[in-house]
TORKOL-4160 file (C-alpha; in steps of 0.2 Angstrom, whole numbers, padded with zeros to 4 digits, m for minus):
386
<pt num="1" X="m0099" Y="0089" Z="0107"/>
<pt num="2" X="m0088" Y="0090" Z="0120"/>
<pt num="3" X="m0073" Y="0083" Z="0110"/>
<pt num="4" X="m0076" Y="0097" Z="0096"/>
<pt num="5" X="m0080" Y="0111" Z="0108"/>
<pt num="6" X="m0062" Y="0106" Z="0117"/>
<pt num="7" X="m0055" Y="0104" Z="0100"/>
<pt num="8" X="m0058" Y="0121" Z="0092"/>
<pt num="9" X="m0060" Y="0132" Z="0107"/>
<pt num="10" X="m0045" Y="0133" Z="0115"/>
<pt num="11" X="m0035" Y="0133" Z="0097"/>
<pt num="12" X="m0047" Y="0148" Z="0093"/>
<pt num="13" X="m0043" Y="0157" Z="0107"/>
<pt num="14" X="m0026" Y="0156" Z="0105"/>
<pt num="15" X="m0028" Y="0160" Z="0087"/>
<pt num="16" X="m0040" Y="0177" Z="0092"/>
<pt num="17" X="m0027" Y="0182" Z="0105"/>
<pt num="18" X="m0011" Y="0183" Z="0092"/>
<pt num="19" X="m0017" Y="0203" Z="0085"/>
<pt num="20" X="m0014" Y="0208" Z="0105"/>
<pt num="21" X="0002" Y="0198" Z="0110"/>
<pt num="22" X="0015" Y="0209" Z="0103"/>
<pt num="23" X="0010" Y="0223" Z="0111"/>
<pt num="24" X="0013" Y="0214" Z="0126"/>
<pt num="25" X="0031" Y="0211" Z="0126"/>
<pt num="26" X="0044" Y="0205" Z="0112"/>
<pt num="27" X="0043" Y="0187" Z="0106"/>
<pt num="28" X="0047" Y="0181" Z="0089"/>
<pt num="29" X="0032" Y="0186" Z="0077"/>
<pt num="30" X="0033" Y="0169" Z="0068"/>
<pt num="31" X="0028" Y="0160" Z="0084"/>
<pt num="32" X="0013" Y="0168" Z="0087"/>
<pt num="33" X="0007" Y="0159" Z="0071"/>
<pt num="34" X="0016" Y="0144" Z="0071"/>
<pt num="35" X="0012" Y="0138" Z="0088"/>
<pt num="36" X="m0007" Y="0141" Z="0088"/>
<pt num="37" X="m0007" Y="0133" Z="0072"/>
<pt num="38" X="0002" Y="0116" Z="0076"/>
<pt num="39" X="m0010" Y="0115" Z="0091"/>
<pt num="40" X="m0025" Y="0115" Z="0083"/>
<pt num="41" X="m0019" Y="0105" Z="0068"/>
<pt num="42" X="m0017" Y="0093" Z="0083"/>
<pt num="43" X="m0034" Y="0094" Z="0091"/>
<pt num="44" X="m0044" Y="0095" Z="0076"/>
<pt num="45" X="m0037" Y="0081" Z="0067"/>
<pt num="46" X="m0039" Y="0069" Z="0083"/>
<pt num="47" X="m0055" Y="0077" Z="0085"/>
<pt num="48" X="m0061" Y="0072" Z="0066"/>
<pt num="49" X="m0052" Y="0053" Z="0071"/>
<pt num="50" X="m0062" Y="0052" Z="0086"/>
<pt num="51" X="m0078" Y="0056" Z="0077"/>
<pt num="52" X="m0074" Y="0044" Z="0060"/>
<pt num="53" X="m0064" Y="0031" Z="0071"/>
<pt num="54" X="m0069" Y="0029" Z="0087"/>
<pt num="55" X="m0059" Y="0014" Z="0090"/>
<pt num="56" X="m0043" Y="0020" Z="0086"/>
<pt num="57" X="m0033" Y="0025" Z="0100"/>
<pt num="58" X="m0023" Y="0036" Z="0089"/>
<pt num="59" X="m0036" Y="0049" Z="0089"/>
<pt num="60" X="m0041" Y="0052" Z="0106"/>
<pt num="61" X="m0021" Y="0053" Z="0107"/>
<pt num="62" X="m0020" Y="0067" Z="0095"/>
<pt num="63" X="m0036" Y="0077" Z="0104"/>
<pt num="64" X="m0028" Y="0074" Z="0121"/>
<pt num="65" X="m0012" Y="0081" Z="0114"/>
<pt num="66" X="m0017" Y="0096" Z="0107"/>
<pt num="67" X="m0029" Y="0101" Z="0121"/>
<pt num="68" X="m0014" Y="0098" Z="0132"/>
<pt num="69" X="m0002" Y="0110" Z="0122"/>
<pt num="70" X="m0017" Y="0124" Z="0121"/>
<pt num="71" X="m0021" Y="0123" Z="0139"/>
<pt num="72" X="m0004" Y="0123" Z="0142"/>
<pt num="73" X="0003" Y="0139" Z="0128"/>
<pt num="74" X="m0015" Y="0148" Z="0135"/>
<pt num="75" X="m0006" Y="0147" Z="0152"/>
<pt num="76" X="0010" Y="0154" Z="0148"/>
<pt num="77" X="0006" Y="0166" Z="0135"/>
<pt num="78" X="m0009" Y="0175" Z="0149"/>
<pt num="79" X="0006" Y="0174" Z="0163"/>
<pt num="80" X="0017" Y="0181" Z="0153"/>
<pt num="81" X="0006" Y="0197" Z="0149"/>
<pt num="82" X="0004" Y="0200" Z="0168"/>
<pt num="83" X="0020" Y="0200" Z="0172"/>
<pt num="84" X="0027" Y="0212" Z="0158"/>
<pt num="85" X="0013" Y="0223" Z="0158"/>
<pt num="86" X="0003" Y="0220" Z="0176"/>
<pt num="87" X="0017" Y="0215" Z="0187"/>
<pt num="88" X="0008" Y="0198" Z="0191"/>
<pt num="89" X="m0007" Y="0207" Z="0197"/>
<pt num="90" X="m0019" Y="0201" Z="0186"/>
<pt num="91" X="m0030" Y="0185" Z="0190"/>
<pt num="92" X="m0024" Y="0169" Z="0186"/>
<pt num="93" X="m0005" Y="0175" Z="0183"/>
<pt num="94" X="0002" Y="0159" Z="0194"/>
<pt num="95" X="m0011" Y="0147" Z="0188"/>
<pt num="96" X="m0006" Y="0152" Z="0169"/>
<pt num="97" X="0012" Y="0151" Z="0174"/>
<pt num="98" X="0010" Y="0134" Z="0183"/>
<pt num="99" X="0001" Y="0126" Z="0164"/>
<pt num="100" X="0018" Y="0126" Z="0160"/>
<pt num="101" X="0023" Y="0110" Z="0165"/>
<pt num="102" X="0009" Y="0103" Z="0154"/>
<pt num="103" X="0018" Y="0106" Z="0136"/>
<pt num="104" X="0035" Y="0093" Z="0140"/>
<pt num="105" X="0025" Y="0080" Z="0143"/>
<pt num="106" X="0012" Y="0083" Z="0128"/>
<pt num="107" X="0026" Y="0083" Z="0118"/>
<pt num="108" X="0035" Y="0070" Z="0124"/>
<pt num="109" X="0018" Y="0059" Z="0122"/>
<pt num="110" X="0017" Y="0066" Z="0102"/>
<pt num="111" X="0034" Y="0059" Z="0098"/>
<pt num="112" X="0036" Y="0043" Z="0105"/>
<pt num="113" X="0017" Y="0034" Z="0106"/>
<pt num="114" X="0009" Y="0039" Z="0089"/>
<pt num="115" X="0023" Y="0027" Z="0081"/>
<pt num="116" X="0021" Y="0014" Z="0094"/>
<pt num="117" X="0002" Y="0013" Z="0089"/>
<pt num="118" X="m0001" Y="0020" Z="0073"/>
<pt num="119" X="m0008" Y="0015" Z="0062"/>
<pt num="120" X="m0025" Y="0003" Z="0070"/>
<pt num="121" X="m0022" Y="0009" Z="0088"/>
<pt num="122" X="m0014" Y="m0006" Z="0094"/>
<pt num="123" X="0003" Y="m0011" Z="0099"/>
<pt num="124" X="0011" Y="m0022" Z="0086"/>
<pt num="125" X="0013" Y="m0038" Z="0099"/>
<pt num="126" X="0015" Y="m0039" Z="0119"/>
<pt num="127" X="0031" Y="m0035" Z="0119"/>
<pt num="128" X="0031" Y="m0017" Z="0114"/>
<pt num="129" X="0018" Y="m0013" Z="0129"/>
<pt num="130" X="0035" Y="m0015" Z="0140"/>
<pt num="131" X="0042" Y="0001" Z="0129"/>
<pt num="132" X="0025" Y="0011" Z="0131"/>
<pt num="133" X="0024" Y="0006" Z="0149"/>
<pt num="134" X="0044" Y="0015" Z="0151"/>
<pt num="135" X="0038" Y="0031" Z="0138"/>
<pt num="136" X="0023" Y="0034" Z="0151"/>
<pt num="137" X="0032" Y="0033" Z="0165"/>
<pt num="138" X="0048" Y="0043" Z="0159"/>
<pt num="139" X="0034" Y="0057" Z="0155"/>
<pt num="140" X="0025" Y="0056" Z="0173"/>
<pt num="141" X="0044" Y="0060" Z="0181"/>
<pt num="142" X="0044" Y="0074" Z="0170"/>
<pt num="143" X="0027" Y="0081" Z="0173"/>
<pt num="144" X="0032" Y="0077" Z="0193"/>
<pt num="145" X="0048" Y="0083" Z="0195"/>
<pt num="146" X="0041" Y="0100" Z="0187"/>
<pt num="147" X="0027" Y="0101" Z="0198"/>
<pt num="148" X="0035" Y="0097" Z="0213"/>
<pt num="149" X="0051" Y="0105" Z="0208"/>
<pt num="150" X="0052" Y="0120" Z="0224"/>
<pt num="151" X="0058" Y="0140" Z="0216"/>
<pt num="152" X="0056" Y="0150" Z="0202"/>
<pt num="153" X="0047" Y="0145" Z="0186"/>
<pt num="154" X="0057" Y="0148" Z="0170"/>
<pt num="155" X="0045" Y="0162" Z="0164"/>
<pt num="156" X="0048" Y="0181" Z="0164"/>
<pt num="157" X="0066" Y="0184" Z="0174"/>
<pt num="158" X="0061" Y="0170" Z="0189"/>
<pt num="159" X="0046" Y="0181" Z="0192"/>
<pt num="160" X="0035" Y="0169" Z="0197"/>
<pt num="161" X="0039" Y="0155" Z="0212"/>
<pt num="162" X="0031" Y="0138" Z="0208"/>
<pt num="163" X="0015" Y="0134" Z="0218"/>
<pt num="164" X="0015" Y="0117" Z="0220"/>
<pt num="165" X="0034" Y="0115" Z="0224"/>
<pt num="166" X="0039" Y="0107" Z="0240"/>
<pt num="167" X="0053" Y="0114" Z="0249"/>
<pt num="168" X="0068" Y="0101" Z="0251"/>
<pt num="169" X="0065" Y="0093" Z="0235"/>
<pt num="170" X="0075" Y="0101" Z="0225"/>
<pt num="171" X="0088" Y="0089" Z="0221"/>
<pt num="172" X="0077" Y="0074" Z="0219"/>
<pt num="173" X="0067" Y="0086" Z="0208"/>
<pt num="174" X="0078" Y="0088" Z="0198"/>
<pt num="175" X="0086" Y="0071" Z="0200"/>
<pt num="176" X="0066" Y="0061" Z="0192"/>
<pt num="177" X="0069" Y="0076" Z="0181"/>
<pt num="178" X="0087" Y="0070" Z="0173"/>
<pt num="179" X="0083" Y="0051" Z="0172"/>
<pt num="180" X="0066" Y="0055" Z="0165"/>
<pt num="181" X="0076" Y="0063" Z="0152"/>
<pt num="182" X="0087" Y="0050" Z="0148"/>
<pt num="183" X="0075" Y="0035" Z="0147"/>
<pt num="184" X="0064" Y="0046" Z="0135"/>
<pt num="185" X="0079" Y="0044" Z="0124"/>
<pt num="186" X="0080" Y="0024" Z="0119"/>
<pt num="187" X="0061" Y="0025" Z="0119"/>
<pt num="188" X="0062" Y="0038" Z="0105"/>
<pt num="189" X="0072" Y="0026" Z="0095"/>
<pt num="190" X="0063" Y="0010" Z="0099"/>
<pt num="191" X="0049" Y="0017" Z="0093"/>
<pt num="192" X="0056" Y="0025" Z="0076"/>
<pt num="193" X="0059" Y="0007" Z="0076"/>
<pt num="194" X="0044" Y="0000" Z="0079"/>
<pt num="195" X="0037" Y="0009" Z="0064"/>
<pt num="196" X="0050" Y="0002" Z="0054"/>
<pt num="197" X="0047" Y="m0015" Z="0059"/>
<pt num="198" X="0028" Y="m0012" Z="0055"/>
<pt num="199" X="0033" Y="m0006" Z="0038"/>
<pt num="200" X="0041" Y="m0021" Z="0034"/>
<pt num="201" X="0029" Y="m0032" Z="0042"/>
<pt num="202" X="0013" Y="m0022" Z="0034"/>
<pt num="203" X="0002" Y="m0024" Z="0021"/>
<pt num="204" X="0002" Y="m0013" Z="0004"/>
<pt num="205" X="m0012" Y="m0001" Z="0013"/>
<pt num="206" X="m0001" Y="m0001" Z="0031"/>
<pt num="207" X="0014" Y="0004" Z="0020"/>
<pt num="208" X="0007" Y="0019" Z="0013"/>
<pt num="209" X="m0001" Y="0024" Z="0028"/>
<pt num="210" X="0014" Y="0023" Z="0035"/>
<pt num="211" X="0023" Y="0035" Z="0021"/>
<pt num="212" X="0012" Y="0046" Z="0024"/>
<pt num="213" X="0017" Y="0046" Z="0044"/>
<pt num="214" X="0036" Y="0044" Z="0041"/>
<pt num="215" X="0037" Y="0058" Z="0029"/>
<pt num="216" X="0030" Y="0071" Z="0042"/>
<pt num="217" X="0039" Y="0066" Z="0054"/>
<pt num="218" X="0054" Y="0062" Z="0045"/>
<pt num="219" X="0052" Y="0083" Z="0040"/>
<pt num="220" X="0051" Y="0086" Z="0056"/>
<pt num="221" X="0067" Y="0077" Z="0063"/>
<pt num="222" X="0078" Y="0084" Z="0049"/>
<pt num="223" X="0072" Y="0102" Z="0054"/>
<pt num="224" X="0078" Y="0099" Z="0072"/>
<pt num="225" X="0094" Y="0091" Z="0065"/>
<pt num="226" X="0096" Y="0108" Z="0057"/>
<pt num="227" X="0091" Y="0119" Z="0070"/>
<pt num="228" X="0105" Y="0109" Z="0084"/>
<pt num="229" X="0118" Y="0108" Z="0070"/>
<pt num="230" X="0118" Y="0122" Z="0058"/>
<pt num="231" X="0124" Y="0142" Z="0060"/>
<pt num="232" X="0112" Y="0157" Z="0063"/>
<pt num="233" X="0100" Y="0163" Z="0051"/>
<pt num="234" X="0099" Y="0144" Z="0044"/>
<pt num="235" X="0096" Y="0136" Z="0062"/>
<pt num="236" X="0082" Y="0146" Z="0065"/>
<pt num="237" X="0076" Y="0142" Z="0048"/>
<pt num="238" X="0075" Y="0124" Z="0052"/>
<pt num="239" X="0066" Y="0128" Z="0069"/>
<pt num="240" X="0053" Y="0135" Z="0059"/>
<pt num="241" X="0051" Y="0121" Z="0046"/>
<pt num="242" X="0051" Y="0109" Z="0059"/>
<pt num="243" X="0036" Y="0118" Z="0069"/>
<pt num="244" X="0027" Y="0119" Z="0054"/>
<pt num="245" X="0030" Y="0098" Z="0049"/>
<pt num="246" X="0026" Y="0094" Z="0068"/>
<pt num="247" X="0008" Y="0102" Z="0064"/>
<pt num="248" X="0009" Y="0091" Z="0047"/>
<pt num="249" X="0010" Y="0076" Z="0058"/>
<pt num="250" X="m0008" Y="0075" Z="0063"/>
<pt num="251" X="m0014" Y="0079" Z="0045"/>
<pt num="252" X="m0003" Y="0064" Z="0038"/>
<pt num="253" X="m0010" Y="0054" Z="0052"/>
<pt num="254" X="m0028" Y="0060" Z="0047"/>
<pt num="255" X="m0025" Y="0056" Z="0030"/>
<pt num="256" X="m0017" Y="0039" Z="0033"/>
<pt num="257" X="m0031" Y="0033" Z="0045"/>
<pt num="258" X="m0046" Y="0038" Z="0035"/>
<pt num="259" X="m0036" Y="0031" Z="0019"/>
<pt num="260" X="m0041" Y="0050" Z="0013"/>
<pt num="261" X="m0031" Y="0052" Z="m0006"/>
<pt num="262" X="m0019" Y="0038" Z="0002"/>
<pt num="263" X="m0009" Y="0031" Z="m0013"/>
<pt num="264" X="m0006" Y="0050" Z="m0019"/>
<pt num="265" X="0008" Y="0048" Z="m0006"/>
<pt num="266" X="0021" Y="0041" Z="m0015"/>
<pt num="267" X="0021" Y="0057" Z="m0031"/>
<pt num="268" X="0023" Y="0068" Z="m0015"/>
<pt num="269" X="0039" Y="0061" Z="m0009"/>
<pt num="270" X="0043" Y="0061" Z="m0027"/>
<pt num="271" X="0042" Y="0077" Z="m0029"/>
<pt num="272" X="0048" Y="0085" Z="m0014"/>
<pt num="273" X="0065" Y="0073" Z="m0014"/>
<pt num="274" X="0067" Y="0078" Z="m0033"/>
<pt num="275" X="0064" Y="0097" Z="m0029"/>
<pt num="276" X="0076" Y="0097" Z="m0014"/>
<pt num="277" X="0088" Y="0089" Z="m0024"/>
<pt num="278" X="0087" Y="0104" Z="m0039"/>
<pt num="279" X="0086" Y="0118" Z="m0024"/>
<pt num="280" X="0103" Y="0111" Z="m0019"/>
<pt num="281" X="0111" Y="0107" Z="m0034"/>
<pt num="282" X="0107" Y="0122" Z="m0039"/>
<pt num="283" X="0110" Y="0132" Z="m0024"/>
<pt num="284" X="0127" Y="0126" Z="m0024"/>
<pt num="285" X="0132" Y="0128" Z="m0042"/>
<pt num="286" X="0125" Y="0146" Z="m0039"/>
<pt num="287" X="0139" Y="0150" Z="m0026"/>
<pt num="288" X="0152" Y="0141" Z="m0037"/>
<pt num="289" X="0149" Y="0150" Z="m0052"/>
<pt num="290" X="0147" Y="0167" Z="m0041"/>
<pt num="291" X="0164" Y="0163" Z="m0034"/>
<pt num="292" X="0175" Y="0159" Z="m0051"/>
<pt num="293" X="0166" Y="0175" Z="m0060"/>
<pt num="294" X="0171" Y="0185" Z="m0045"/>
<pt num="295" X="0190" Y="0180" Z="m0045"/>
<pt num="296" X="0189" Y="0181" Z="m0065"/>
<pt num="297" X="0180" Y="0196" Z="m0067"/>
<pt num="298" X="0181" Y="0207" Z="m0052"/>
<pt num="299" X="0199" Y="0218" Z="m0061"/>
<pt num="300" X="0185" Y="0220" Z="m0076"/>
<pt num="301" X="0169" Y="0223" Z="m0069"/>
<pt num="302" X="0174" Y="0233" Z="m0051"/>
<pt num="303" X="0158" Y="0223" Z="m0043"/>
<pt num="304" X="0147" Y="0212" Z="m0039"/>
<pt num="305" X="0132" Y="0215" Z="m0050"/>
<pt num="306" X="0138" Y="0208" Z="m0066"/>
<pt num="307" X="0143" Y="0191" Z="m0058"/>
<pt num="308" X="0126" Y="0189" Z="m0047"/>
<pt num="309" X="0117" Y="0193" Z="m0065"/>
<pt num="310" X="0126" Y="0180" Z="m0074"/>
<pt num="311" X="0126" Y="0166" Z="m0060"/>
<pt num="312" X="0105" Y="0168" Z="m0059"/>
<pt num="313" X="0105" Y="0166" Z="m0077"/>
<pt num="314" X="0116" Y="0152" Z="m0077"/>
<pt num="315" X="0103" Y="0143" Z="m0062"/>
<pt num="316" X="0087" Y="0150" Z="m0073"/>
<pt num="317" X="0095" Y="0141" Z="m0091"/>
<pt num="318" X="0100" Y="0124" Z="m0080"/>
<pt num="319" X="0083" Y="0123" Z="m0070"/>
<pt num="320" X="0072" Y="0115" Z="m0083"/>
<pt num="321" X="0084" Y="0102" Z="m0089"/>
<pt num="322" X="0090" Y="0098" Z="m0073"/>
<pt num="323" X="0073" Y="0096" Z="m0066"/>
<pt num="324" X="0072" Y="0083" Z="m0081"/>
<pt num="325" X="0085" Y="0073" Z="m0077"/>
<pt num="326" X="0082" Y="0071" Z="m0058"/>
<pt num="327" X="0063" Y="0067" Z="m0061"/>
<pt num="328" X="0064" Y="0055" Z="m0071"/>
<pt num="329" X="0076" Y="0042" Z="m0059"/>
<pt num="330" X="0068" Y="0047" Z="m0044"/>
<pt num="331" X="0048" Y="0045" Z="m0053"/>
<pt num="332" X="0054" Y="0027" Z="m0057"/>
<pt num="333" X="0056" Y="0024" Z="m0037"/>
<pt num="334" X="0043" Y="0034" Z="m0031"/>
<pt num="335" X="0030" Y="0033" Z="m0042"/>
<pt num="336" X="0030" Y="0018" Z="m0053"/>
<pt num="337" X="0015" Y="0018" Z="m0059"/>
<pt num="338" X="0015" Y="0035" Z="m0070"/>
<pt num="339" X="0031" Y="0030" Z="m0077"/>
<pt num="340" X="0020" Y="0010" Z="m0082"/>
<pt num="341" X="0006" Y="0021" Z="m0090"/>
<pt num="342" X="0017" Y="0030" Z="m0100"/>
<pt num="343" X="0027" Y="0014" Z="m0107"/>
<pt num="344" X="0009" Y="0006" Z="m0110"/>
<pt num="345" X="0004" Y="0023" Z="m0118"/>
<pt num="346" X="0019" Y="0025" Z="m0129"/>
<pt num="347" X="0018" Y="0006" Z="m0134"/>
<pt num="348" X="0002" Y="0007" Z="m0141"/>
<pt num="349" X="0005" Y="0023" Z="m0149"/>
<pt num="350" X="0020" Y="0011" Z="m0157"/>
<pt num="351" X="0009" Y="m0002" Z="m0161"/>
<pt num="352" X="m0006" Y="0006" Z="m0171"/>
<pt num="353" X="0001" Y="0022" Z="m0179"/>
<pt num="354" X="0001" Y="0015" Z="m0196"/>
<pt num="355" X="m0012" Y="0001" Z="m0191"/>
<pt num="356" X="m0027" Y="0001" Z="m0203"/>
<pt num="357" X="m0034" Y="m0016" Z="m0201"/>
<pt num="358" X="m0047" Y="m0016" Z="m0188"/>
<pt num="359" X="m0045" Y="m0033" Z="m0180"/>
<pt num="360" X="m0027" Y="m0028" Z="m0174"/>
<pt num="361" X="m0032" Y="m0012" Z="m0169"/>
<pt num="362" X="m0047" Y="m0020" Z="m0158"/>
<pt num="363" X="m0032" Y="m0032" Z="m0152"/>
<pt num="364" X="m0020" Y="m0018" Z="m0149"/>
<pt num="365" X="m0032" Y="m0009" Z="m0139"/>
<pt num="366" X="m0041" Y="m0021" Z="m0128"/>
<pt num="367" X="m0020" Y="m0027" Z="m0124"/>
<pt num="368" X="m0016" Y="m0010" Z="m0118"/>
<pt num="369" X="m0030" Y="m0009" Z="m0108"/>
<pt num="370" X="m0027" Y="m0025" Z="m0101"/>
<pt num="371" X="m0009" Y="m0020" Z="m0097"/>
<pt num="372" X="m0015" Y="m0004" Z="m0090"/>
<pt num="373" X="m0029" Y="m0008" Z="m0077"/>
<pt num="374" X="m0032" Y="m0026" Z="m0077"/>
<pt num="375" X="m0049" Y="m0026" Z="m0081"/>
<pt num="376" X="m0060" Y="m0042" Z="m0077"/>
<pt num="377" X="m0068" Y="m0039" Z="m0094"/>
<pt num="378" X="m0067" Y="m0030" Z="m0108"/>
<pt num="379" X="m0071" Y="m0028" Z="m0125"/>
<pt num="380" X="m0076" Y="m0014" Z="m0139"/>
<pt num="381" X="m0093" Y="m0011" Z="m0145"/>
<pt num="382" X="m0096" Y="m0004" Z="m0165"/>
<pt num="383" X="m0108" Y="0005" Z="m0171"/>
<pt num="384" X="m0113" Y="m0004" Z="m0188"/>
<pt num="385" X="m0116" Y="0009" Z="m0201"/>
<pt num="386" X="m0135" Y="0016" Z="m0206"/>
């Protein structure tokens, strides 16, 4: 009870709040969405592991993660409302504003033990509790040097002096503060690389659950790739998408734990490698052909409209074939067995078009469906005739 009350509550509150926050203060719309929602995809989807799987630490680390991020974004969002529309005068201001410190070290648990421990809840061998052991401790200096970290709380302009701080430890503050940051660092990568090595170590149900977590958060990492590397509107674009896959996370890990629609990983990938694929192809032959009809025909046509309506018909006329065509390599990867069905199907169809004799056509079809399913037994019952 108290897992599920934890789980939706704060999320729902959050959520409830979202109408009134504008009207507090500018902040980017999108946020006020995006944010509740990753929390709560968090803390619902651990809650439901915790309930289906008690055992697995996973679960009870997804819960713990989100409850931290909502107490945490609760915190901020009620300080920051006092500030721009109370002056700090209503109750609780330096409480909410002192939450703060809770959403680095939520996140940095989110990033780098799920991988160590997913997907049973157990480290793969001894070894790797060295790397949990530096993770944890890398996130406590975090969480310490922001509590005991002495001046203003990055919040509303400085408005609001940290209550825990202790005056004279400013630099070693900020000091645990740097070195935390840089161990977190190699721990991010050693444990991307712990899921690798228990993807090649796996068996087939441990590979796909681990699609199905790599995919998330292999969404995720290219939207921050995007977002620290590409020029304004794009970059913010890629902030978004990866918010949005950092709240797909916990759903995949859901997913992959309660092996719920597990193998249907593998067409999804398909499909949004061969989509992304098009998009781009597409995007960029868009631009070409917009560019060459523009230098071509810009003494003829005096504009832009002509060229923008020839280039979108180009893209409309090339979607369809070019979808084909990158389908069909990337289905033979990814998903394997629609592409053994349809040889099977179009085999058989080969086989007994003109077939008349029944004892080859009961031999025919007992061979597909041997080829198809594997069948322990099977055979073909006739009706005699009345």
């Amino acid at each position: 009870m108290i897992v599920w009350g934890l789980a939706l509550g704060l999320p729902a509150l959050m959520v409830a709040a979202i109408p009134l926050l504008p009207l507090f203060g500018e902040r980017d719309g999108w946020a006020l969405v995006a944010y509740p929602a990753v929390v709560s995809t968090w803390a619902v989807m651990g809650a439901v592991i915790v309930v289906r799987r008690p055992g697995n630490a996973v679960g009870w680390l997804l819960w713990f993660v989100g409850v931290g991020m909502a107490v945490s974004l609760v915190g901020q969002s009620w300080s920051y409302v006092s500030v721009l529309r109370a002056g700090g005068t209503l109750p609780g201001t330096t409480a909410g504003a002192w939450l703060s410190w809770l959403f680095t070290p939520m996140l940095g648990l989110a990033l780098i033990v799920p991988p160590l421990l997913f997907p049973d809840g157990r480290l793969m061998s001894r070894r790797w509790a060295i790397v949990l052991v530096l993770a944890i401790a890398a996130i406590v200096g975090l969480a310490l040097g922001a509590i005991v970290k002495p001046g203003p709380m990055d919040l509303v302009d400085d408005a609001i002096e940290n209550p825990t701080g202790i005056p004279g430890l400013e630099e070693p503050a900020r000091v645990l503060l740097d070195v935390s940051g840089v161990v977190i660092l190699p721990c991010l990568l050693l444990a991307a690389l712990a899921a690798f090595m228990r993807f090649r170590r796996g068996t087939s149900i441990e590979r796909q659950q681990l699609k199905w977590f790599g995919s998330a958060m292999g969404l995720a990492a290219l939207g921050l790739t995007g977002a620290a590397t590409l020029p304004q509107p794009i970059g913010i674009a890629c902030y978004i998408g990866m918010t949005i896959a950092l709240g797909l996370v916990p759903v995949a890990i859901g997913m992959a734990i309660l092996r719920y629609r597990l193998y249907e990983i593998d067409r999804l990938i398909g499909r949004t490698v061969a989509y992304a694929t098009v998009t781009a192809v597409l995007a960029t032959a868009f631009v070409a052909t917009n560019l060459v009809l523009q230098a071509l025909l810009a003494n003829v046509t005096g504009g832009e409209t002509f060229t923008t309506a020839a280039s979108t018909l180009l893209i409309a006329g090339l979607f369809q074939p070019l979808r084909r065509r990158v389908q069909a390599p990337i289905d033979r990867r990814f998903n394997r067995a629609r592409v053994d069905a349809e040889h099977v199907l179009q085999a058989f169809a080969n086989q007994t078009r003109d077939q008349v004799d029944l004892d080859a056509l009961h031999d025919a079809v007992l061979g597909a469906m041997d080829e198809a399913v594997a069948p322990s037994r099977s055979g073909i019952w006739l009706r005699a005739n009345p």
